[in-house]
C-alpha positions in Angstrom: 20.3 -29.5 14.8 21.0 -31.5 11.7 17.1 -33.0 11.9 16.3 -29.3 12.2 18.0 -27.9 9.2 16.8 -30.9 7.0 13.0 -29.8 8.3 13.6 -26.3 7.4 15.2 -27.0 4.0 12.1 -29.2 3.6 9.7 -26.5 4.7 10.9 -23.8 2.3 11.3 -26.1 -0.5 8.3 -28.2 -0.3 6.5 -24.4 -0.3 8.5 -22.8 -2.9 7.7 -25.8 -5.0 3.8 -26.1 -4.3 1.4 -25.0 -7.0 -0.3 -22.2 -4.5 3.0 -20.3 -3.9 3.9 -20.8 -7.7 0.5 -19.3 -8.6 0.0 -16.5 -6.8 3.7 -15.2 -7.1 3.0 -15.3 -10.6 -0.4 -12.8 -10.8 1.4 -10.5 -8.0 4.4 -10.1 -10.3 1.9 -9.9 -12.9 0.4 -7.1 -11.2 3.5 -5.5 -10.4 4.6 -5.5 -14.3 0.9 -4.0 -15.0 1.5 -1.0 -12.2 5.5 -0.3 -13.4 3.9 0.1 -16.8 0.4 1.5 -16.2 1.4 5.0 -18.3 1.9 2.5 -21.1 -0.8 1.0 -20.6 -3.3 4.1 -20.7 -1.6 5.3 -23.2 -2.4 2.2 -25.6 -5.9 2.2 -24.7 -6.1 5.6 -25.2 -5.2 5.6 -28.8 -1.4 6.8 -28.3 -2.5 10.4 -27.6 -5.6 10.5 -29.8 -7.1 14.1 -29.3 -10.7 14.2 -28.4 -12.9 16.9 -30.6 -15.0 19.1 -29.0 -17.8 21.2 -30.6 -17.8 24.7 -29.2 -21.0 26.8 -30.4 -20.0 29.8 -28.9 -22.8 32.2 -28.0 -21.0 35.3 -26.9 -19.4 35.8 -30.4 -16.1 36.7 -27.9 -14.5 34.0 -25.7 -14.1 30.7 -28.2 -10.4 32.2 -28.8 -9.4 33.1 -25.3 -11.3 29.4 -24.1 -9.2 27.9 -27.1 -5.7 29.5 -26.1 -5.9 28.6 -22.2 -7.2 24.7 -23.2 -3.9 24.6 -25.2 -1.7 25.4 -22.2 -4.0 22.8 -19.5 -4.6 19.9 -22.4 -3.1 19.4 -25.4 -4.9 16.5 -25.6 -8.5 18.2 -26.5 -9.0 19.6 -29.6 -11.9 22.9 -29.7 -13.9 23.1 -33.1 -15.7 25.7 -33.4 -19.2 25.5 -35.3 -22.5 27.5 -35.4 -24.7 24.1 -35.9 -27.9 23.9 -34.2 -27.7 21.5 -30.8 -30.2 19.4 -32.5 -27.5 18.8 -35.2 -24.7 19.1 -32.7 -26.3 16.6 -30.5 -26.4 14.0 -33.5 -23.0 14.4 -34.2 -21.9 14.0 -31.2 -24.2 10.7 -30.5 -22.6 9.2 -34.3 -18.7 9.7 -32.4 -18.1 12.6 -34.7 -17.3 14.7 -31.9 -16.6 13.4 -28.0 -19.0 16.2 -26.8 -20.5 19.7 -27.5 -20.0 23.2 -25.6 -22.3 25.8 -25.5 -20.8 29.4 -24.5 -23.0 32.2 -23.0 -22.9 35.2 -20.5 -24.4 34.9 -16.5 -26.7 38.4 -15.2 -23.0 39.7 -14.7 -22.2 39.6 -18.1 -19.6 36.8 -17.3 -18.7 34.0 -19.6 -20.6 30.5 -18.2 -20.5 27.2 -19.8 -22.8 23.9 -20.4 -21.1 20.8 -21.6 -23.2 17.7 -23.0 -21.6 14.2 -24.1 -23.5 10.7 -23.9 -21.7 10.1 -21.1 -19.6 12.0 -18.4 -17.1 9.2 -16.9 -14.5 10.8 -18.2 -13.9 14.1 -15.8 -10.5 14.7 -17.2 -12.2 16.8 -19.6 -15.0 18.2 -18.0 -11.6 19.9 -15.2 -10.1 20.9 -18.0 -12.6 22.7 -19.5 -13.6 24.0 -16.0 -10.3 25.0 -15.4 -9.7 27.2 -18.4 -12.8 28.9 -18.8 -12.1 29.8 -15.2 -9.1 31.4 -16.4 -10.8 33.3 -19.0 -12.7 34.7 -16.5 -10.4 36.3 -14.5 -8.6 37.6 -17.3 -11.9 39.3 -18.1 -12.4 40.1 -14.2 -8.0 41.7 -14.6 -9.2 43.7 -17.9 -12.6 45.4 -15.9 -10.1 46.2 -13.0 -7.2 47.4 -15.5 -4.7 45.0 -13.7 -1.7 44.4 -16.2 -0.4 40.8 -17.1 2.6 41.1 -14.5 0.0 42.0 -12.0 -2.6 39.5 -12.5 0.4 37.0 -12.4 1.3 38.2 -8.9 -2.6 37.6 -7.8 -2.3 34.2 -9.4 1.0 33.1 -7.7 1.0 31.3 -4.9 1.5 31.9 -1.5 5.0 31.9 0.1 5.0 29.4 3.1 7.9 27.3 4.4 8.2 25.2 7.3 11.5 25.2 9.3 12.8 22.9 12.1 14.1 24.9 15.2 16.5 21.9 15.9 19.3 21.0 12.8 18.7 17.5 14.2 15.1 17.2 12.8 13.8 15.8 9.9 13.2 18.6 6.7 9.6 18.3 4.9 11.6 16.3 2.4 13.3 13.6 4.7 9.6 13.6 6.5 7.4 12.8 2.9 10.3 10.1 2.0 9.8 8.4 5.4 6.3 8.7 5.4 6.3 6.8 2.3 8.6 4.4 3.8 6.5 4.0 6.9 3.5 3.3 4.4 5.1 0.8 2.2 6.4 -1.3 5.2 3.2 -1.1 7.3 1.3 -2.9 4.2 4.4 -5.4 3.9 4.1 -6.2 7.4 -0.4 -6.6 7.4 0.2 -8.7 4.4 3.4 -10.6 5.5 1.3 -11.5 8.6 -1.9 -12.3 6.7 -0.1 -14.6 3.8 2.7 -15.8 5.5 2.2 -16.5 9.0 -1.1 -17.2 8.8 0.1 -20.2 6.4 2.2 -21.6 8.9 -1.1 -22.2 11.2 -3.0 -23.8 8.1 0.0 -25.4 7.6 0.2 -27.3 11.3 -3.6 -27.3 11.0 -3.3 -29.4 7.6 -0.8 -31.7 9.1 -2.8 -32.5 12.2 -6.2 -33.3 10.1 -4.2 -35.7 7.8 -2.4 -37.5 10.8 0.7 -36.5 9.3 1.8 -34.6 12.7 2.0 -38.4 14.1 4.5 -39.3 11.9 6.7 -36.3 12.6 6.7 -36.1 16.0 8.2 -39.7 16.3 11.2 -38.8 14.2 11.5 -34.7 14.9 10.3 -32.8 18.5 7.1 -30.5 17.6 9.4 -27.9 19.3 11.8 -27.9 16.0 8.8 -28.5 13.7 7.2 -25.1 15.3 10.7 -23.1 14.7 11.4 -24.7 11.2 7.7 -23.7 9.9 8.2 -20.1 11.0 11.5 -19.7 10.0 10.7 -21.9 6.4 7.6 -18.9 6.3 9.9 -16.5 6.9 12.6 -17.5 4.1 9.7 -18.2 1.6 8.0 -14.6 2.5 11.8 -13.1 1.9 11.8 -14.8 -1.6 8.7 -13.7 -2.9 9.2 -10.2 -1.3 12.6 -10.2 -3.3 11.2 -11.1 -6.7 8.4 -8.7 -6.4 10.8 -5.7 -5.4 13.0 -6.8 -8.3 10.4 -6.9 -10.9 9.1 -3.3 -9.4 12.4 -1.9 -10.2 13.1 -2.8 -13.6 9.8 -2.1 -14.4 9.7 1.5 -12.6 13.4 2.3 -14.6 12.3 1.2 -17.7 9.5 3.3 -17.9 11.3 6.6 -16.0 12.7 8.9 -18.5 16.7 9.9 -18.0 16.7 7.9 -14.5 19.5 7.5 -12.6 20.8 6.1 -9.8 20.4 2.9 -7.9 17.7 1.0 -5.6 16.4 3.3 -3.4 16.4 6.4 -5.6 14.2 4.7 -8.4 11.4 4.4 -5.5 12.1 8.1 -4.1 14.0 6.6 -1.1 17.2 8.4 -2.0 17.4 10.8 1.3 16.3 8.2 3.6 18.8 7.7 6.3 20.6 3.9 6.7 18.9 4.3 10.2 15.6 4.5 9.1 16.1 1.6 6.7 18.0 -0.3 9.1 14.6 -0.3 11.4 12.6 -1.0 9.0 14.2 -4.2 8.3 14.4 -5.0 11.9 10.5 -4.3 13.2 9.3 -6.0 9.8 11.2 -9.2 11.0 10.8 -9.0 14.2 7.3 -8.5 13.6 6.5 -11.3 11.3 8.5 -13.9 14.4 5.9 -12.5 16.6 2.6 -13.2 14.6 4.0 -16.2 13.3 5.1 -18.3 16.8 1.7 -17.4 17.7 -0.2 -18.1 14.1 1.7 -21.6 14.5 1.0 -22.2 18.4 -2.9 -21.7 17.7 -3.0 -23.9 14.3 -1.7 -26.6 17.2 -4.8 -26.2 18.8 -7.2 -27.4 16.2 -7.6 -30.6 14.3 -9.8 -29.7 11.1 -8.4 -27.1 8.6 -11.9 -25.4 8.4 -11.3 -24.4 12.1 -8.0 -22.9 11.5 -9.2 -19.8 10.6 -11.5 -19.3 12.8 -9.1 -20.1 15.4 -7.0 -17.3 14.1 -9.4 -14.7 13.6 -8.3 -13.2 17.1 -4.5 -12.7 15.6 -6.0 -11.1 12.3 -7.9 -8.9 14.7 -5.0 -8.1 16.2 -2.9 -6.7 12.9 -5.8 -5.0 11.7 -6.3 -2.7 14.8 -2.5 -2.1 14.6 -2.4 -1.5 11.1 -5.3 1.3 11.2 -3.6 3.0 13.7 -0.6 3.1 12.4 -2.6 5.0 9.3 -4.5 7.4 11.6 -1.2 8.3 12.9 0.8 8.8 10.2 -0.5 12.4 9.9 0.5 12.5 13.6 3.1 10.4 14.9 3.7 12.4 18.0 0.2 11.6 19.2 0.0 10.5 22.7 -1.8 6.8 21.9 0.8 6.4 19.3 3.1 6.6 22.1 1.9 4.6 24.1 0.8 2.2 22.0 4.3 1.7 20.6 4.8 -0.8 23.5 2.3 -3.0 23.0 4.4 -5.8 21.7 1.6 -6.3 19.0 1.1 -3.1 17.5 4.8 -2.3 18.2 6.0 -3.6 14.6 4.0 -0.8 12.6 3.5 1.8 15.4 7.3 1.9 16.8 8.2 2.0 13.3 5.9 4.7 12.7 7.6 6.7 15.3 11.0 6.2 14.8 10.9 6.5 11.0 9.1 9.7 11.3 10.2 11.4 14.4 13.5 12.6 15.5 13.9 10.3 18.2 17.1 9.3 20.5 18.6 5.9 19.7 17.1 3.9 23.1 13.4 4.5 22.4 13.9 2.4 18.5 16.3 -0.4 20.7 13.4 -0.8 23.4 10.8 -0.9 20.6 13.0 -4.0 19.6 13.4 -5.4 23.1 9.8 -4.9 23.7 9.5 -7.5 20.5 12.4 -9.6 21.6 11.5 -10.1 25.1 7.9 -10.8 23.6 9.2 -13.3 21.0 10.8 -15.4 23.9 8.4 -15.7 26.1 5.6 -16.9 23.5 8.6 -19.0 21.8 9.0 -20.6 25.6 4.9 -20.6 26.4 4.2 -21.7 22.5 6.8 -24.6 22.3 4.8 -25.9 25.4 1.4 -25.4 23.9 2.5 -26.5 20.6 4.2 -30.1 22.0 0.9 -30.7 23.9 -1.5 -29.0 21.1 0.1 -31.3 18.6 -1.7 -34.2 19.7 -5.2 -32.5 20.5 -7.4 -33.7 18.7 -11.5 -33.6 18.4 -13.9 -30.8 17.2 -13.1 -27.8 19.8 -11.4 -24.9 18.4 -11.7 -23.0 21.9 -9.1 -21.0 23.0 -9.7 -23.7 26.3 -7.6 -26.2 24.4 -4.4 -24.2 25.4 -5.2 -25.7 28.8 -5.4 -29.0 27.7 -2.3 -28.4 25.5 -0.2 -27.6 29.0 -1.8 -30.4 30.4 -0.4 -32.8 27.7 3.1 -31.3 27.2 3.9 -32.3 30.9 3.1 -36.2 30.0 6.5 -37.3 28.5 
């Protein structure tokens, strides 16, 4: 036990140290500062608010006012000039930045008002829907006036429609408890595809670098490969925590800064304040549970080559594997009843997101979230038992193969003492 803790300490440390992890923690809390303050951001580039001028030759002699008043209610942020210039003129004024673009106002057969907007470019649609969006409500002010509807009335047309959903069993989820879970579900199935990509995936290249530079030799003299395999996962897991930790840290400063009058701790600066302790309390579990799994198996096939470059390759059936769980575990969020889903939810490989799924989302009974996590558990020991065996004999393959026929050869080996 003593040679394992000194392995595992080494593990995490030699990672947490290496220039790779040091790098790309720094540009993903780099991007995490950039998303927590992206309204900033915009708002710098944008000139702090700069309004944009807009020509408006308005042919109708009628609806420049009405156009101006609704704009001023959708966007402040786009200022309506009037002018009678020619478009020949307008057009050079608008090409020499004077204005952002021109608007030309006229009448269609019905004697409605109809627009044409011109600019040197049209990237920028935020002002093509505004402009869209409030000569559309001239319109039906026009279209109120022609039926003699009176402001209180063409309000009522305008509202929206009444519709609420309500849950026949005081057990169930609300619509609110449902979108906050949702988002839960979404946030951990990404942490788990990437915790499985980055991190368990390095504990395979990591084998697969020992092995190529006849380091493994050295190790297995001094420490069994049974406690390296256990001490690279759980080092993988301890370093994934860490950078997980920092990241979520550096989200939530960010997020509060930049939130006006917030208040409140953790989970209510990401909109996680309803969630129930359940819900979180699976979460943790299936995202751990499902980084042991891809990881015994990550480090059980980097065993099984000798050359880094084959790693990967080697792995490609595992990546497979999280990918096909991880988009269906987005085609069922809109669904998590779904019979496949269901079903599914026991495959110990899509289990992780797809159990998760269900229990985060659906009122379920206690058992069917506990055999999710024996399903993993159960899993876990049995490729832990089947993996140290591959992994004592893999260790030692060497040669070009990367087949999956050098597990064989790997059982073959780990019964020669």
């Amino acid at each position: 036990m003593n040679k394992f803790g000194i392995l595992l300490g080494h593990t995490y440390s030699s990672k947490l140290k290496s220039r790779s992890f040091i790098i790309t923690t720094v540009i993903l809390l780099a991007a995490v500062i950039i998303m927590g303050n992206m309204s900033r951001i915009i708002d710098f580039f944008a000139g702090g608010g700069k309004q944009e001028k807009i020509a408006v030759l308005d042919q109708t002699n009628m609806h420049y006012g009405l156009l101006k008043q609704q704009l001023k209610a959708i966007d402040k942020d786009i200022q309506l000039v009037q002018t009678e210039k020619s478009k020949s003129i307008l057009r050079q004024e608008v090409l020499s930045g004077k204005y952002k673009g021109y608007l030309v106002l006229s009448l269609d057969a019905s004697r409605m008002p109809k627009a044409t907007y011109k600019a040197p470019d049209l990237a920028d649609t935020g002002i093509t829907d505004s402009l869209e969006q409030a000569l559309q409500a001239v319109k039906g002010s026009m279209v109120a006036a022609e039926l003699k509807l009176s402001p209180s009335q063409l309000a009522q047309l305008n509202s929206p429609v009444s519709f609420k959903s309500v849950n026949l069993k005081s057990e169930a989820k609300s619509e609110e408890e449902l979108a906050q879970a949702r988002g839960l579900v979404y946030i951990l199935l990404f942490a788990i595809y990437f915790a499985v990509i980055f991190y368990a995936s390095a504990v395979g290249m990591e084998v697969a670098t020992e092995k190529a530079s006849r380091v493994m030799e050295i190790l297995i003299s001094s420490v069994s490969p049974v406690q390296q395999m256990f001490a690279k996962i759980l080092g993988g897991a301890l370093l994934g925590l860490t950078q997980m930790a920092v990241l979520l840290a550096s989200a939530y400063f960010s997020i509060k800064q930049n939130l006006d009058n917030l208040t409140g701790g953790f989970f209510d600066v990401f909109g996680f304040s309803d969630i129930k302790a359940s819900t979180i309390a699976y979460a943790v579990v299936f995202f751990v549970l499902g980084y042991l799994l891809y990881a015994t198996l990550a480090a059980l096939l980097g065993s099984l080559v000798s050359r880094i470059e084959d790693a990967q390759q080697m792995m490609m059936p595992m990546t497979f594997l999280v990918m096909i769980g991880f988009f269906l575990a987005m085609a069922g969020l809109g669904n998590p009843s779904a019979g496949y889903i269901t079903v599914l939810s026991y495959v110990p490989f899509f289990t992780p997101m797809l159990m998760f799924l269900r229990v985060g989302m659906l009122d379920l009974p206690v058992w069917v979230g506990i055999s999710g996590a024996a399903v993993l558990v159960v899993m876990i020991i049995l490729m832990a038992a089947e993996g140290a065996r591959i992994y004592r004999g893999g260790v030692l393959l060497y040669g070009k193969s990367n087949s999956l026929k050098n597990i064989k050869k790997a059982l073959q080996m780990s019964k020669v003492d």
